[in-house]
N, C-alpha and C positions, 0 to 999 in steps of 0.2 A: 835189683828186683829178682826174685824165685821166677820156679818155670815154672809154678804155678799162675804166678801175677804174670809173665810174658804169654801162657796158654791163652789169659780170659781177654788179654788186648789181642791178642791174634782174633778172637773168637767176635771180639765186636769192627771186626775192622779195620783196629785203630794200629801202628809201628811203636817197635816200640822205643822207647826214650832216647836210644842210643841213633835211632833212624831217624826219628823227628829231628835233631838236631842235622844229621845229614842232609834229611829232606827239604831243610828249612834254607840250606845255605844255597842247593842246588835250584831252590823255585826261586829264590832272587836273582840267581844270576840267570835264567832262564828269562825272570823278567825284564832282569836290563838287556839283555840281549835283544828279546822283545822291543821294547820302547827302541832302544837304539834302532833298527829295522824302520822300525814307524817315522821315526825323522828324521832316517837318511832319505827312506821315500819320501815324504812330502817336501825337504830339503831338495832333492832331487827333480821333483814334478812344480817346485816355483823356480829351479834350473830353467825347465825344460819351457815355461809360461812365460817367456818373458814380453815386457809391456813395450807397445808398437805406439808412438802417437799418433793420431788420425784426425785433431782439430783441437779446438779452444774451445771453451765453454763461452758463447758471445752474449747467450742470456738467460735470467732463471725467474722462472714463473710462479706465485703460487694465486690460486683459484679457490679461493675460502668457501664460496659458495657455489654449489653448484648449477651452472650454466649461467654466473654472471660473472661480472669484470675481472679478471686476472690482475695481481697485486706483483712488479716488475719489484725482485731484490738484488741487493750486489751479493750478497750471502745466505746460503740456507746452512741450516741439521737436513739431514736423512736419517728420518725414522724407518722404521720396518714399513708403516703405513704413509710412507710420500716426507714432502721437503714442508719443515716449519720453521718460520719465523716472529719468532717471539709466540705473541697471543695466534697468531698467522697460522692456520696447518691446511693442506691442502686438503678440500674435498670435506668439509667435515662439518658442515651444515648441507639442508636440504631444503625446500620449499616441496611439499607436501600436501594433495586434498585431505579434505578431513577421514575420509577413508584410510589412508596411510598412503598411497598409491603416488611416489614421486612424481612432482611436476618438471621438467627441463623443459631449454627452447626453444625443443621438436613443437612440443604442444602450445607455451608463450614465448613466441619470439622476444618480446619484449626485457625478459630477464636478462637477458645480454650487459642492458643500461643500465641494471642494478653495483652499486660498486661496495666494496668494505674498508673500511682503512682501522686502522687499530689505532688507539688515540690512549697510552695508558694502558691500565685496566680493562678500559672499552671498547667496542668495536662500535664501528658508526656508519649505517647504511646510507646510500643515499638511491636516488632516481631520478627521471626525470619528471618534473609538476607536483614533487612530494617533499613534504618540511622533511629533515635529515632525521634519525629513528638512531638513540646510542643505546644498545644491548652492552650489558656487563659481560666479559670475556667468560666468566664460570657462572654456570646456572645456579639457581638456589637446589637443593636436593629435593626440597617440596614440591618441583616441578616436576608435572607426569611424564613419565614415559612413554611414548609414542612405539605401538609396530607399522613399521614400513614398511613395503615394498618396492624393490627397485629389481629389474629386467627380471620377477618371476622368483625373484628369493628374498626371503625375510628379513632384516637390522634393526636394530634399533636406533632411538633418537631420542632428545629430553628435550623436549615440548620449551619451545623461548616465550611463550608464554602469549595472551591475549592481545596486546599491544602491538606485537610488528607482526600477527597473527591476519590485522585489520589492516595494517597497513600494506602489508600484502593483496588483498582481497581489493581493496581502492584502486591500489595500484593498475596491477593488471586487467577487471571489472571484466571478468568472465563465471567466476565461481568465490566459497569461501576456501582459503587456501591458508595453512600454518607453517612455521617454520619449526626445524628440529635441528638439535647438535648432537653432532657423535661423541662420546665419552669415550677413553681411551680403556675404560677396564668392558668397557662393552663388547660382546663378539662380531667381530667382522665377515664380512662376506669368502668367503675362502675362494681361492683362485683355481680348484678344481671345481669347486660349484659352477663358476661361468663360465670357467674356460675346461669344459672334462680332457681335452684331447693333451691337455698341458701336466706337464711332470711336476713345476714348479709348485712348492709348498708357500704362499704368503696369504694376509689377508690386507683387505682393502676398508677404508669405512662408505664414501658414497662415490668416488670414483668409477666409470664403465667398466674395467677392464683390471686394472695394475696399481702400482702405487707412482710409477714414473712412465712420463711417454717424454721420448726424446725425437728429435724434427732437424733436419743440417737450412741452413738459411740456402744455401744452395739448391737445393729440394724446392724451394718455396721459389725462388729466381726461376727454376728448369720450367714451371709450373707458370709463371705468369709469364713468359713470353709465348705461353700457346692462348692466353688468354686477354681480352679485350678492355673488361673492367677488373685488376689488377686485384689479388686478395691480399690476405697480412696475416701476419701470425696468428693474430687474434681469431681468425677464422677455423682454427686449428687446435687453438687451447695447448702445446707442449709444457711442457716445465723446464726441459732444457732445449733451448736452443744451440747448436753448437755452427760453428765457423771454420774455414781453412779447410774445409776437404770439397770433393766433386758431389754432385747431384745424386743421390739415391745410394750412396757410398755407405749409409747407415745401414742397410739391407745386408749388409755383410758383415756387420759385427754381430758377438758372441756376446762376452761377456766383456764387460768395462770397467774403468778407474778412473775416476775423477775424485781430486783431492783425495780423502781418505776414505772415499764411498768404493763399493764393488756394488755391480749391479749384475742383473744373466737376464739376456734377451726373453722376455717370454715370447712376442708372434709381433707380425706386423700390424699395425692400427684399421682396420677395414674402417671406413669414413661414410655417413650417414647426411640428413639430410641437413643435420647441426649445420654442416660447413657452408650452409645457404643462408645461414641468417647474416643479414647485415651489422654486424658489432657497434656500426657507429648510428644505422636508422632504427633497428630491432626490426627491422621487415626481411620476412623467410622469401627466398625468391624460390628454393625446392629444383634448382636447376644449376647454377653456377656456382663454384670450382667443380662442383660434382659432375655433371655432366661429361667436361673434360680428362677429368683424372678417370672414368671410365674408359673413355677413347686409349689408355694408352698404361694404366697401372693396376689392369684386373691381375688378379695370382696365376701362380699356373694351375694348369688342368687337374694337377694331383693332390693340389690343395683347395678344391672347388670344396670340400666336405667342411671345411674351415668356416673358409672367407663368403663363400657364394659367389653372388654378383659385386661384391662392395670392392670398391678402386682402395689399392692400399697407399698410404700416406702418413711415415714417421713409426717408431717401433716403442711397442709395448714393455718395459723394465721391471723386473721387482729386487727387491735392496738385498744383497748377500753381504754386506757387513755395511752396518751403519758407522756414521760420519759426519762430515760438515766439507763442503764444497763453496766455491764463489767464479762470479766472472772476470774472465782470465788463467784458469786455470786450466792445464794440457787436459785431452781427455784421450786416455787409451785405452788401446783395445787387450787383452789378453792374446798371444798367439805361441 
């Protein structure tokens, strides 16, 4: 090239042919250098993380409907949004007034007795004094859309239609009341929306809080020898139960690994007046575990702006790499 063609590349910016070529061999090695750097440290920092055990997985929950029967698996998936099994996903129906305004079994005790079992294709409700109700596991599309309400923020739901709409409403024989299923391409409730004080980035479909709450059986043992009429998991709702460590031991994990799951601690569970209904009569008593677990598991002082008054019991999880997990599987901790 002339100095004339080298002047007009000077004049736009550009090197010229002889430099590109230089320029070009020095930005790659610039960039493996780069990269190299990048996964000597993260190489480095799973050095420095290595995993501690701190129990057994002794049992996995999922809760199809919200605030009724828990479905006991030997195996889940871990989606971003909680543990599924098969048609089974946690959290991912709702009973709803016709207003949109979530019903749980603060408000009908009674939901407790409702159960789901997945039969096929089908899902199959039952109760107690009610012929059994089998919902197809996917809605038709022609089915509305439902806006919800749940603690103060908006989700959606696809309306399961007239029939277990009714059987609801019999059921319980307080109000008219629908049922709704979350769809996975639907937006979820985001976990800065409920929780502002929380870093973590995940979303939830009707879950309180998270996509996983974890509970030690120990926790639950510490907890009934201060009390007289003895609770159960069930009282509790966890998804995982875990084994082999001491009482309240969960309090001090971070982040976790079970099977091929990673989780990161979001907060501890604050406990409401759920843990008063009876799982086995549906009668709310509004006084027992609760009462107790105040006497002795309120937060500290500096986490009053959090928690309040609420006794904390089992810790809040959302999923940092999905997976598939079962019971008997180590569960450790990151340290």
């Amino acid at each position: 090239m002339g100095a004339a063609g080298s002047t007009a590349l000077a004049r736009l910016g550009l090197p010229e042919p002889g430099r590109t070529r230089w320029l070009g061999v020095a930005a790659l090695g610039v960039a493996a250098v780069t990269l190299g750097a990048v996964a000597w440290r993260r190489a480095r920092s799973r050095r420095r993380r290595r995993l501690q055990q701190v129990g057994t997985v002794a049992q996995l929950r999922i809760y199809p409907l919200k605030s009724c029967k828990g479905v006991r698996v030997s195996e889940a998936e871990c989606t971003p949004l909680g543990l599924r099994s098969g048609h089974l996903r946690d959290r991912f129906w709702l009973v709803i007034k016709e207003d949109g305004h979530m019903v749980t079994a603060r408000q009908e005790p009674r939901l407790v007795l409702v159960s789901i079992e997945a039969e096929g294709d089908r899902l199959v409700l039952s109760a107690p004094g009610m012929d059994p109700l089998v919902l197809p596991s996917k809605l038709p599309s022609s089915n509305s859309i439902q806006n919800c309400r749940l603690f103060g923020l908006d989700i959606q739901g696809r309306d399961c239609g007239d029939e277990v709409a009714q059987w609801f409403t019999s059921y319980l024989k307080t109000e008219a009341f629908r049922l709704v299923q979350f769809e996975k391409n639907m937006k979820g409730r985001k976990g800065r929306e409920i929780l502002p004080d929380i870093k973590e980035k995940y979303q939830v479909a009707y879950p309180d809080c998270s996509p996983l709450m974890v509970l030690s059986d120990a926790s639950l043992a510490d907890l009934n020898s201060r009390l007289e009429k003895k609770a159960t998991m069930d009282n509790f709702r966890p998804n995982i139960v875990v084994t082999g460590c001491g009482a309240f031991e969960e309090d001090t994990w971070e982040d976790l690994v079970i099977g091929s799951v990673e989780m990161r601690k979001v907060l501890a569970c604050p406990r409401c007046i759920m843990t008063t209904v009876d799982p086995d009569t549906g009668v709310i008593d509004r006084k027992e575990p609760l009462e107790t677990l105040k006497s002795y598991r309120l937060c500290d002082p500096s986490e009053k702006s959090i928690y309040k008054s609420s006794p904390l019991f089992g810790i809040y999880y959302s999923v940092e790499k999905i997976g598939s997990l079962k019971v008997g599987d180590p569960v450790y901790r990151m340290v």
